[in-house]
C-alpha angles and dihedrals in degrees: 000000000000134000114252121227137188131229134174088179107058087260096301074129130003151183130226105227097176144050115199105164108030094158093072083079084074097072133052097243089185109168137292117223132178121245130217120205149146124247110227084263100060097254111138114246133190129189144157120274111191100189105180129233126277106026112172123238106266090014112137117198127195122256120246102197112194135179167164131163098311133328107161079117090070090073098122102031127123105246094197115216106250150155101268122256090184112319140069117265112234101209091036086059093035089050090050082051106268128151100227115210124197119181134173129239132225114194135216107211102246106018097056089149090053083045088050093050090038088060117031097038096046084060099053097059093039091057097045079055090060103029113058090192100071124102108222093187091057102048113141123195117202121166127164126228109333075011088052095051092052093053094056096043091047084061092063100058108038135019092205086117123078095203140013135202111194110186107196103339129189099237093179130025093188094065104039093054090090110046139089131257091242084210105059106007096234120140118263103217100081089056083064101035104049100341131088097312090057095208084150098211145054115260097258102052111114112277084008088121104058092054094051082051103043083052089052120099101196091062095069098032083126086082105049116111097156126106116253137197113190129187119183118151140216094245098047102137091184112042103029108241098235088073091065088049084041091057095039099040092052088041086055092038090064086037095255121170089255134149138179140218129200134176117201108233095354116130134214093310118026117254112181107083092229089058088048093054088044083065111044090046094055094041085050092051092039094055097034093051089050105032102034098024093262113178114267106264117229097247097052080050106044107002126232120260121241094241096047096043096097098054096029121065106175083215089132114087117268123258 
């Protein structure tokens, strides 16, 4: 739906008569810009910046980075401010004051955790070069699914980033080679082989391995030192659901700051709308408490038992 607006002057001046969407007063829009960079290995990049309105002079805002594959032709796309089924939303973080990055991603066949890191780190910091107001001190990272492997796998290998959110990850290719997508039935292996994951090989090719191993995060847990929030759920029917406990059980194993989130009967993305608040609201204390200083909420602190979990939230902050 669109305003209306009256002119007697063919628009040479005009007034607005109607206001469909007041609520869109509510949010700091800001602008969304695209981005131009260069991966570490010379390859030109492009990807969606979102900076809110009314940034101080000498303020400086934390970086939301968010992706998956490639999005810069979203450019002009309507993000619609929502409760979150998996994934950051954009107005909602640019509205709390966020810079949000989007970059795209070009793969190497074989090596698609280095491409990640190629790509998506070389534009942080490409993006903290042009922009003055970002913190890079205070640069967050979040992907859902293929997004969210790439997540836990970028923790691995740099500590550039203050804070993670990883949404269904793959912990361990090797593994879930294997297996079965619960959704469809369909065998798992070619996702890795030639599909999405762009291993390029079966696992039994010569030097095949070590690149199952190299793309899987759990094996080089040992180096992770950033703080992870994790949600993978028991109904997942794309991403089983054992690779989300694999990651976090192996994070908590070595005492990383490591949490996880799950969501009984929900699939891959969220539906019910209470599960979808849950969320948001714990995304949006996770990041606050480590990229503006946000008090440490009860349940990062002390968890929240299975069986109170439906009645107790956490939400308050922690004594």
């Amino acid at each position: 739906c669109y305003d209306l607006y009256y002119t007697d002057d063919f628009f040479a001046s005009s007034t607005k008569v109607s206001a469909i969407n007041p609520q869109m007063a509510d949010y700091r829009w800001g602008r969304a810009e695209l981005f131009h960079w260069k991966a570490y290995d010379g390859t030109p990049l492009k990807g969606l910046v979102f900076v809110p309105d009314g940034v101080k002079e000498g303020e400086k805002l934390p970086v939301m980075i968010y992706f998956y594959e490639k999005n810069a032709n979203n450019l002009y796309s309507f993000w619609t401010p929502a409760p979150s089924r998996s994934i950051v939303n954009i107005p909602f973080y640019t509205s709390r004051g966020y810079i949000v990055f989007v970059p795209d991603i070009v793969y190497k066949v074989g090596h698609p955790g280095e491409s990640a890191y190629n790509c998506i780190c070389a534009g942080a910091e490409a993006l903290c070069e042009k922009y003055s107001i970002a913190d890079k001190s205070k640069m967050a990272i979040q992907g859902q699914s293929w997004g969210g492997y790439q997540t836990a796998w970028l923790i691995t290998r740099t500590n550039m980033f203050a804070a993670a959110g990883s949404g269904a990850p793959v912990g361990n290719m090797t593994s879930a080679y294997g297996g079965i997508r619960w959704g469809s039935g369909i065998t798992r292996a070619g996702q890795y082989e030639h599909g999405q994951s762009r291993i390029g090989k079966s696992m039994w090719e010569p030097g095949a391995l070590d690149l199952y191993i190299e793309n899987s995060p759990v094996f080089h847990v040992d180096k992770v030192q950033t703080p992870v929030l994790i949600m993978h759920n028991d109904a997942d029917g794309a991403v089983p659901w054992y690779q989300g406990i694999e990651f976090f059980s192996d994070l908590r194993r070595l005492d990383k700051p490591a949490w996880l989130l799950q969501y009984n009967k929900e699939a891959h993305n969220l539906v019910e709308r209470r599960n979808c608040k849950d969320l948001s609201v714990r995304l949006q204390q996770f990041f606050d408490h480590y990229l503006k200083g946000a008090p440490l909420p009860a349940w990062m602190k002390t968890g929240v038992p299975y069986e109170d979990k439906a009645e107790y939230s956490g939400f308050e902050n922690a004594e």
